[in-house]
VEXPA-831770 format. One record per residue (C-alpha): residue in three letters; y, z, x. Coordinates in steps of 0.001 Angstrom, whole numbers, plus 500000, padded with zeros to 6 digits. Each point is the difference from the previous one (the first is absolute). Example, Ala and Ser with C-alpha at 12.3 -4.5 7.8 and 13.67 -1.06 7.14 Angstrom:
% VEXPA-831770
ALA495500507800512300/SER503440499340501370/
% end
This chain:
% VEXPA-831770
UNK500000500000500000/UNK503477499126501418/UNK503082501975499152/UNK503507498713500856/UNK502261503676500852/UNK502969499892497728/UNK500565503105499612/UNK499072504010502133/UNK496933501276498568/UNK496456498740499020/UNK499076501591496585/UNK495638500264500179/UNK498744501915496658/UNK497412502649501123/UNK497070500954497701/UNK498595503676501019/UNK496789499553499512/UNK499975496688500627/UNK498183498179502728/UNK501644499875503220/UNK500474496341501812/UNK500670498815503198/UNK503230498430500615/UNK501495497883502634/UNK503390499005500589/UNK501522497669502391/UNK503876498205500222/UNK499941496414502173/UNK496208500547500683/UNK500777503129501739/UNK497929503396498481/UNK502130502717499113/UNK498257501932497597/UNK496195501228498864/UNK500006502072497031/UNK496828501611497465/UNK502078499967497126/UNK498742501675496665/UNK501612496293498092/UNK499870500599496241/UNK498662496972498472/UNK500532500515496453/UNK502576502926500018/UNK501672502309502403/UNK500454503439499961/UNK502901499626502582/UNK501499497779502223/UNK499939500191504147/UNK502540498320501482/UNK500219497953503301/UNK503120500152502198/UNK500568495956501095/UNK503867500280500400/UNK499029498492503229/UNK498388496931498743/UNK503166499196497589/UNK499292496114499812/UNK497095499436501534/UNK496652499124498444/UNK496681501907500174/UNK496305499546499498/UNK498116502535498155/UNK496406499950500228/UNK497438501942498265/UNK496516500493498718/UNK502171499797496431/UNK500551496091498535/UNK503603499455500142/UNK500468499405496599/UNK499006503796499491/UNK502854501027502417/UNK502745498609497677/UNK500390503934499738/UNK502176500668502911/UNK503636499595499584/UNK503168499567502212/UNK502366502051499778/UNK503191502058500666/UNK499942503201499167/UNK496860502606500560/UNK497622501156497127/UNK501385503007498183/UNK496845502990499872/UNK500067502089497097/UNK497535502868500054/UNK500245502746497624/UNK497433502081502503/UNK502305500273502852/UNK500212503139501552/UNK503683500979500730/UNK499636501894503241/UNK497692498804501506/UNK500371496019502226/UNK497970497149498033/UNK499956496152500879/UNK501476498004497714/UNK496655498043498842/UNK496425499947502120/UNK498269502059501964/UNK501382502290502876/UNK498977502323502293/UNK500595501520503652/UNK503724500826500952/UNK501257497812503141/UNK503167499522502116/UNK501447503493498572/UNK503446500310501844/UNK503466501625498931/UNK503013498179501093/UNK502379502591499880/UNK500982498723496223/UNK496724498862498390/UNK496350500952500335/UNK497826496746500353/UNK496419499764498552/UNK498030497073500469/UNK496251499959498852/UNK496700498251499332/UNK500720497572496704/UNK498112497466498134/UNK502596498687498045/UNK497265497170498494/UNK497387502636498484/UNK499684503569499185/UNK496964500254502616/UNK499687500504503586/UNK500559497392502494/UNK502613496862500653/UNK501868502742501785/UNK504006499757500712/UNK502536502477501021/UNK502252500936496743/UNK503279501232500677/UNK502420502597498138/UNK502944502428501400/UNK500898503094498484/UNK503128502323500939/UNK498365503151498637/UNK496325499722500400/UNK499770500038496207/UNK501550496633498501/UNK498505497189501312/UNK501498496314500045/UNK497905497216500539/UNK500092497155502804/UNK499188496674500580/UNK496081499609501621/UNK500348501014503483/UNK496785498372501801/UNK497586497352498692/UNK496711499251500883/UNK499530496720502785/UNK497612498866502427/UNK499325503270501647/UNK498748501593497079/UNK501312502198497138/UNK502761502646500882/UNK498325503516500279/UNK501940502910500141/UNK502296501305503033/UNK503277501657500770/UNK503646498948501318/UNK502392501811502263/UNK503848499325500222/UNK500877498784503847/UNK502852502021500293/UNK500817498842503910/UNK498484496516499976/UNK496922500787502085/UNK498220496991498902/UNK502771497682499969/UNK500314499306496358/UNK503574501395499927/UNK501112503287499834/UNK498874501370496556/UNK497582497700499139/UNK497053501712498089/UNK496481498784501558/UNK496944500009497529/UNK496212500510501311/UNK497696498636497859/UNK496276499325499769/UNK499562496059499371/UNK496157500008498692/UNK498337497081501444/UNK496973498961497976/UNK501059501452496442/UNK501455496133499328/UNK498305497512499716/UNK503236498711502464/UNK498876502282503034/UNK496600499224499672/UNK500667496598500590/UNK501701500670502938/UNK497599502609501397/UNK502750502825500372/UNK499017503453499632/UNK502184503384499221/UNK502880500252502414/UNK503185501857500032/UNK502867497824499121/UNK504178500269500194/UNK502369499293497181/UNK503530500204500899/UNK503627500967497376/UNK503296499665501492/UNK501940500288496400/UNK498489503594499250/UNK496398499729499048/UNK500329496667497302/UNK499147497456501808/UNK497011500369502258/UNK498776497164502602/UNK497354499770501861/UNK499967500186503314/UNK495949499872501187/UNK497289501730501659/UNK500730503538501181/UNK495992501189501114/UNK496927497969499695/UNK496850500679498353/UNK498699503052501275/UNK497025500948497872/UNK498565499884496216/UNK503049499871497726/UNK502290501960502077/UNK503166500245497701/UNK503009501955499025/UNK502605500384503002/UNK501701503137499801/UNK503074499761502902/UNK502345503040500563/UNK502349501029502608/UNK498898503281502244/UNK503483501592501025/UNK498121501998502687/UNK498582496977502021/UNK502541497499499045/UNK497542497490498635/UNK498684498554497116/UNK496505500986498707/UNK497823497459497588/UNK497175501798498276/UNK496633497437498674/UNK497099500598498279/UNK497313497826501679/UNK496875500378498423/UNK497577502743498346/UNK502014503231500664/UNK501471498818503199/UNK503772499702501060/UNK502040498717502872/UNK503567501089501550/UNK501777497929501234/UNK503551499859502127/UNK502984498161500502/UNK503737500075501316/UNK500680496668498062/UNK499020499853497193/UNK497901496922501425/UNK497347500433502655/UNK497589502709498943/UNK497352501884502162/UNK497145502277498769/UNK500341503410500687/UNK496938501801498525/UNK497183499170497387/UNK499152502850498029/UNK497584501084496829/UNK499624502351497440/UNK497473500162497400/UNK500917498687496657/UNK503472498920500928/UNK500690495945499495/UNK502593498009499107/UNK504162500136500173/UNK500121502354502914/UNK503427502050500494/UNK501334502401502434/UNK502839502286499822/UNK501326503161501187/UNK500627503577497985/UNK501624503019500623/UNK497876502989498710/UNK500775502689498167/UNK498714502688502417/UNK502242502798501883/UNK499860497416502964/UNK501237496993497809/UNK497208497758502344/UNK500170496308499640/UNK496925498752499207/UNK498831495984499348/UNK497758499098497019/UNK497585496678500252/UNK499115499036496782/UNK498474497150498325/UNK499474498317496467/UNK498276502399497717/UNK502342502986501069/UNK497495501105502738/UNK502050501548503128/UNK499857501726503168/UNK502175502328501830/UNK500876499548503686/UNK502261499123502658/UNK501425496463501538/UNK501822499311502774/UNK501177496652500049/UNK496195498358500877/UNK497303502337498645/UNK499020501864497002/UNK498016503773500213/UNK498971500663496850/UNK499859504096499670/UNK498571500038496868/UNK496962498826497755/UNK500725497202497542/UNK501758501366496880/UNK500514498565496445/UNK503613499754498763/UNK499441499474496474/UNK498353501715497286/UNK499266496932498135/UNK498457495986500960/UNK503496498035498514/UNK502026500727502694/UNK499762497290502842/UNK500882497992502948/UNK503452501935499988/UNK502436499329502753/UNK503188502315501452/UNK503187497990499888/UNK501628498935503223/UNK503921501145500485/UNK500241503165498310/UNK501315502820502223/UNK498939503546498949/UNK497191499346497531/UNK496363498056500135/UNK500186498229496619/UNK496501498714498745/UNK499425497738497593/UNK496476498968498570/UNK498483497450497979/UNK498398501206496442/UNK496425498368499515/UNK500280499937496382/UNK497719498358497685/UNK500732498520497487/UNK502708496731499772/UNK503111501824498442/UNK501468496527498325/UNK499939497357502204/UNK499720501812503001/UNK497547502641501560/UNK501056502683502921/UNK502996502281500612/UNK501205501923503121/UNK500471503638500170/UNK503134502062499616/UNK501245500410503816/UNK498716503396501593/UNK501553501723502585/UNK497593501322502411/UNK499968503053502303/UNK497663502242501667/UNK498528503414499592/UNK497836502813501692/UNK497004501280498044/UNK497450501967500644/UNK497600496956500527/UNK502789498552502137/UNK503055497258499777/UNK500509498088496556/UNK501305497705498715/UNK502200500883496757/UNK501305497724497408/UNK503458500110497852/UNK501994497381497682/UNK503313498836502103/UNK503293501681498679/UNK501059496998498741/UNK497740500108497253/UNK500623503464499213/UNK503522499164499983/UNK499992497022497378/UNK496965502579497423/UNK502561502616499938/UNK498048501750497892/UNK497146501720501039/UNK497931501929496925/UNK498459502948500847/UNK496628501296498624/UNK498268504051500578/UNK496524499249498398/UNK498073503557499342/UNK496243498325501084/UNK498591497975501774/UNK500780496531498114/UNK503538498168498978/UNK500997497636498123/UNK502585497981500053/UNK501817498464496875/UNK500360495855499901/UNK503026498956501119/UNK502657497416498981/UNK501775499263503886/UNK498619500527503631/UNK500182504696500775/UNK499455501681502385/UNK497697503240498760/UNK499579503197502507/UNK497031502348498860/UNK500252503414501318/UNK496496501692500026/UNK499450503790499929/UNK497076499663502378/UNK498284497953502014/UNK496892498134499483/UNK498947496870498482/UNK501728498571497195/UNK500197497477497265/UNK503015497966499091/UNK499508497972496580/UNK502687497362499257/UNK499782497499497214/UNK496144499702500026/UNK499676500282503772/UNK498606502676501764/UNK501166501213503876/UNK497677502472501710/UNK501626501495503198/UNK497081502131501736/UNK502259502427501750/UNK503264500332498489/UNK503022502432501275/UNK503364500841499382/UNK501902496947498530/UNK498201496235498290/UNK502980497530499905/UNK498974497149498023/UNK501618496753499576/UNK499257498050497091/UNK500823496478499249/UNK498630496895497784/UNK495929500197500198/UNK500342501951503901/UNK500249503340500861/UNK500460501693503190/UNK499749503482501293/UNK500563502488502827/UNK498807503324500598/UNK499403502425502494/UNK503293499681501476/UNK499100496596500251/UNK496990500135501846/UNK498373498432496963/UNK501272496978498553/UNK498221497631497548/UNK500247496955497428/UNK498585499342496744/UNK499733496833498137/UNK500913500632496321/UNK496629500070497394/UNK498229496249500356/UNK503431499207501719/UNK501558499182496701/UNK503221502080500474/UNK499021502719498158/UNK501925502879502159/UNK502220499425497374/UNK503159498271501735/UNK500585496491498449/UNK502323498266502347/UNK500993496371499930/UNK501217499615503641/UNK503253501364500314/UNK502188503009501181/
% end
């Protein structure tokens, strides 16, 4: 099928549980596109669109396994689809349509927060993976950005981080904000042709984080699917650090001065850690206020140790950081002086509209001493606190509480008279928190709830009953 560009978007109408196709794409012969796209052959629950304002005039070839009479679907067009989804949380980050998951390229610019993340913009499933894009100036309201990074000949764009080059190390110019990315060679059909593998990749913005290019290969294939670049700055050896998963629970460190010629520094393991590595540095809360660094990995497993600039020593056994499974592949966000913000992506189940997945409400992190040693604790960023002004407050006499249904996002603090396990019901939905003390904040919003206890040393998240919305907030998208 041939399509002359007239006008900045391609309109394709996506089915949801309709068969994914193969699609290629190519302007004067040339590839620049491969795409499994969900294509809605007699209706579409929503549109994806295509960004071609670069092909404005030019003709393309569309091929795929569909006749091109059946693609008279997709439209050209000027504007973006409008998503309307009564199921929208309000706190809590959502794509606009198709599936999402890990947090990448987290980074706060001194004005705005940047999130990019894993999208599928053509299906409410796994896979076809981009980097989103949206900015926020509070943490809480989120506006959404043009696609950041497509898929090409190196594979689908798996998840990473970015770092603002404040002195122009790498030559980019000076504030120029370098993204790390996994490009996954052999999830395309593309990069199988060409026989790449999974490699670390650079994307370069010089206009703030909206327009990324890319720039090529950073490190080769090194082993398995080795993935996720997580780069830093350590103050204390003047160098920057890239964290990578390589392969079954296996990670490597890796150093630089700029930005641009790496060298491995130590391999290390830990049992049941994979995935989205991160390393960063808290002050406890013991009489010595000791710095301590915590390695930790997708599913909220961490260590506690010590690293100078080269080498990690773990000095403690692997611990769990959440109390439930949703929580995942969460990533601190680079540029923020005096806190470790975390944010994590939700793995909820259900599709919520026209899209499925959410991110967490950021979480400031810190450290404490226990009995059983250093922890990691868990507590919603003041910003959110600041815009749910009111907090409702709740003395239960038992054991159990429940919480009314609600008509807007609240924050609810439960104040038990003694410790121990305890129940929390809340619109159908039942929270058990084995060891409960002093204070349960809980912060409720459209079908997710969240919680933190134990001075947050336990923190959890709950999908609402069958993941219809039922914790009783009905937003439709808006603050």
């Amino acid at each position: 099928m041939k399509i002359h560009i007239t006008k900045k978007y391609l309109w394709f109408p996506i089915a949801k549980k309709g068969k994914v196709s193969k699609f290629h794409f190519y302007c004067k012969d040339q590839k620049f596109r491969e795409l499994d796209i969900a294509y809605g052959l007699d209706h579409a629950d929503f549109y994806a669109a295509m960004d071609v304002t670069g092909l404005l005039g030019e003709d393309i070839t569309i091929n795929s396994e569909i006749a091109d009479e059946a693609l008279d679907g997709i439209l050209c067009r000027d504007d973006l689809p409008s998503y309307e989804d009564t199921k929208r949380p309000l706190l809590h980050f959502t794509p606009p349509a198709g599936w999402m998951n890990d947090p990448n390229g987290l980074y706060f610019d001194g004005m705005y927060y940047h999130m990019y993340y894993q999208w599928n913009p053509y299906g409410t499933e796994w896979g076809n993976m981009h980097w989103g894009h949206a900015v926020s100036r509070d943490l809480i309201h989120w506006e959404h950005r043009k696609v950041a990074i497509t898929p090409d000949e190196y594979g689908t764009v798996y998840s990473g981080s970015a770092i603002k080059d404040e002195n122009n190390v790498a030559g980019y110019g000076k504030g120029a904000v370098l993204y790390f990315y996994t490009a996954s060679g052999g999830r395309n059909e593309w990069s199988k042709e060409k026989g790449n593998l999974h490699t670390q990749r650079l994307a370069v913005s010089t206009d703030g984080g909206d327009t990324l290019e890319k720039k090529g290969l950073v490190i080769s294939h090194i082993r398995g699917e080795n993935r996720d670049p997580k780069v830093f700055f350590h103050d204390e050896s003047r160098a920057f650090i890239m964290l990578l998963y390589l392969d079954e629970n296996e990670f490597a460190i890796f150093r630089s001065e700029d930005l641009c010629h790496w060298k491995e520094t130590q391999r290390l393991s830990f049992d049941g850690m994979w995935e989205c590595p991160d390393l960063f540095k808290l002050k406890a809360d013991d009489p010595e206020k000791s710095e301590k660094w915590v390695f930790w990995s997708a599913d909220g497993f961490y260590v506690v140790g010590s690293f100078d600039g080269y080498r990690f020593e773990a000095e403690s056994e692997v611990q769990k950081a959440y109390d439930t499974s949703l929580p995942y592949a969460a990533q601190t966000i680079s540029g923020v002086k005096e806190r470790t913000i975390s944010i994590a992506w939700l793995r909820t189940s259900d599709e919520r509209g026209n899209y499925r997945g959410m991110m967490s409400i950021p979480t400031e992190l810190s450290l404490k001493k226990t009995d059983s040693g250093y922890r990691l604790a868990f507590e919603p960023v003041k910003e959110l606190c600041d815009h749910l002004k009111t907090v409702r407050l709740l003395i239960p006499a038992g054991q159990a509480a429940e919480i009314p249904p609600m008509e807007e996002p609240v924050i609810w603090q439960i104040q038990w008279e003694e410790d121990g396990e305890r129940h929390i019901k809340i619109c159908g939905k039942e929270i058990v928190i084995p060891n409960a003390k002093g204070i349960t904040t809980l912060i409720i919003d459209t079908g997710i709830i969240e919680y933190f206890s134990n001075d947050g040393l336990i923190y959890g998240v709950n999908e609402g009953v069958n993941g219809d919305g039922s914790f009783g907030v009905i937003g439709d998208g808006s603050l």
